[in-house]
C-alpha positions as CSV (number, residue, x, y, z in Angstrom):
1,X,-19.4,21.4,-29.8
2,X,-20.8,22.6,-32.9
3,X,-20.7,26.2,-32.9
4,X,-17.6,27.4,-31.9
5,X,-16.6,31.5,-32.0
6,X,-13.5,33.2,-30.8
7,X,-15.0,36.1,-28.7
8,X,-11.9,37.3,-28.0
9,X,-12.5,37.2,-24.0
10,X,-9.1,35.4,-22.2
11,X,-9.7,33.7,-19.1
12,X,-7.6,34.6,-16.2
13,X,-6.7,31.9,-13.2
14,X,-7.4,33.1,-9.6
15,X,-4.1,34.7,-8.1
16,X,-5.1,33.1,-4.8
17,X,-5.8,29.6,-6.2
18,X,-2.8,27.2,-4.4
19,X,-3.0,24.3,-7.3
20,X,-0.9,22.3,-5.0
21,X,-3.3,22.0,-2.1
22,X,-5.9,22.0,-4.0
23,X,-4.8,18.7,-5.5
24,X,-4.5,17.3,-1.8
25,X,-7.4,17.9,-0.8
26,X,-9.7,15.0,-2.0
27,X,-9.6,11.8,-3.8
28,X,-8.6,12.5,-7.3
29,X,-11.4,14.4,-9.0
30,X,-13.6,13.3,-6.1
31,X,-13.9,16.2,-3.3
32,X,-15.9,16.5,0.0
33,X,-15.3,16.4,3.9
34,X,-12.2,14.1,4.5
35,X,-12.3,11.4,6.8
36,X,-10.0,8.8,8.2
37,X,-9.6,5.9,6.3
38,X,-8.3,2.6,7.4
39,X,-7.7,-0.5,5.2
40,X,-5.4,-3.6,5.5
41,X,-4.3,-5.4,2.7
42,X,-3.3,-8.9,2.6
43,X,-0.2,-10.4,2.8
44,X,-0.2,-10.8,-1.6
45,X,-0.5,-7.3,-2.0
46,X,1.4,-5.8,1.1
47,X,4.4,-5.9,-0.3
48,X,3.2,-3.3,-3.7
49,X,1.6,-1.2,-1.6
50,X,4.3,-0.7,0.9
51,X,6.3,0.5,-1.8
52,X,3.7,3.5,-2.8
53,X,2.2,6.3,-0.9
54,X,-1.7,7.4,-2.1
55,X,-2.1,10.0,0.4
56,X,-0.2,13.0,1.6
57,X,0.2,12.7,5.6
58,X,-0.8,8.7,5.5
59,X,0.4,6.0,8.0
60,X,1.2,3.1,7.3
61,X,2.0,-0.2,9.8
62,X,3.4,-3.8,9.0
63,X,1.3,-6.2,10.6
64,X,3.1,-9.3,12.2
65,X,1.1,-11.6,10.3
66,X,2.4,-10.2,6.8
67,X,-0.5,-7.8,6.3
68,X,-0.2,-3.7,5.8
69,X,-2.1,-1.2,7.9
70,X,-2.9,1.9,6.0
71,X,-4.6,5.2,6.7
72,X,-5.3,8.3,5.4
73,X,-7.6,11.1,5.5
74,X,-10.0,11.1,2.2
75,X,-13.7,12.0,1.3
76,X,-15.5,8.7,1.9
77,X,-16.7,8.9,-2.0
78,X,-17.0,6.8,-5.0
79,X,-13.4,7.5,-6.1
80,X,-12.1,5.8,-3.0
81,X,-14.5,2.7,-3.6
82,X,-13.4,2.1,-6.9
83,X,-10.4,2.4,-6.1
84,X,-10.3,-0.2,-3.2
85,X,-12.7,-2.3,-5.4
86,X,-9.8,-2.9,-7.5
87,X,-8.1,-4.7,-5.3
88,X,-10.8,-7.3,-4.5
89,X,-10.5,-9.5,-1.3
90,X,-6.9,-8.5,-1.0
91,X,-8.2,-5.9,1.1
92,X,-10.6,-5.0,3.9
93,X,-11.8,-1.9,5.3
94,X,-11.5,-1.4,8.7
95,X,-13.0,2.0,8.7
96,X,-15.3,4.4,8.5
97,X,-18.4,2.0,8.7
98,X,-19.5,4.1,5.9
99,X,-17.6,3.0,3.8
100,X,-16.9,-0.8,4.8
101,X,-20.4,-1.0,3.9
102,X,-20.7,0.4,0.6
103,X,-17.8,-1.1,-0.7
104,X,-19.5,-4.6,0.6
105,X,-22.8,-3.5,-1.1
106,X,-20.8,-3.1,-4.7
107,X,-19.0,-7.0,-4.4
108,X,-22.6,-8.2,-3.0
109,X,-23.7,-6.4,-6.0
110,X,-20.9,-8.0,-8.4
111,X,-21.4,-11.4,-6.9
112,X,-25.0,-11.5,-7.7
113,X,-25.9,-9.7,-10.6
114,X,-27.3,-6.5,-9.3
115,X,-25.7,-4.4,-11.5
């Protein structure tokens, strides 16, 4: 900014804004349609994320073989891929197809250079 003026004019929040849900709704910043998502981590990093909750309303299910089931409803955006990029091949996405599929397009990007 380079020109900055008090114009005296105060800005007043919407009376009917609920912050609270507001904040639910979505990934973070990232808004859209929500969706179910399902992911399973591996047995490595199971045992962090059993111990914290990402989504209002999510599931979550220990697997007999060590693994953790987890699902939630989210926009399928590019908040939730970097955000399961992250964690590398600690986890997989089960579903939407959507979204197993970008999130392989961005390591088959990584892997090979594509950036």
């Amino acid at each position: 900014m380079k020109d900055v003026q008090n114009t005296g004019q105060f800005f007043e929040p919407d009376p009917a804004l609920d912050l609270d849900a507001y904040r639910q709704k979505g990934f973070g910043i990232f808004k859209g349609p929500e969706e179910l998502v399902e992911l399973c981590f591996g047995k490595d990093q199971a045992i962090y994320q059993a111990e914290r909750a990402m989504r209002p309303g999510e599931t979550r299910e220990s697997l007999p073989d060590g693994r953790l089931r987890v699902r939630f409803q989210a926009p399928v955006s590019i908040g939730v891929v970097r955000w399961i990029l992250q964690y590398g091949s600690e986890v997989e996405v089960i579903g939407p197809e959507k979204l197993r599929e970008w999130v392989q397009g961005e390591h088959r990007k990584a892997a090979f250079g594509e950036v």
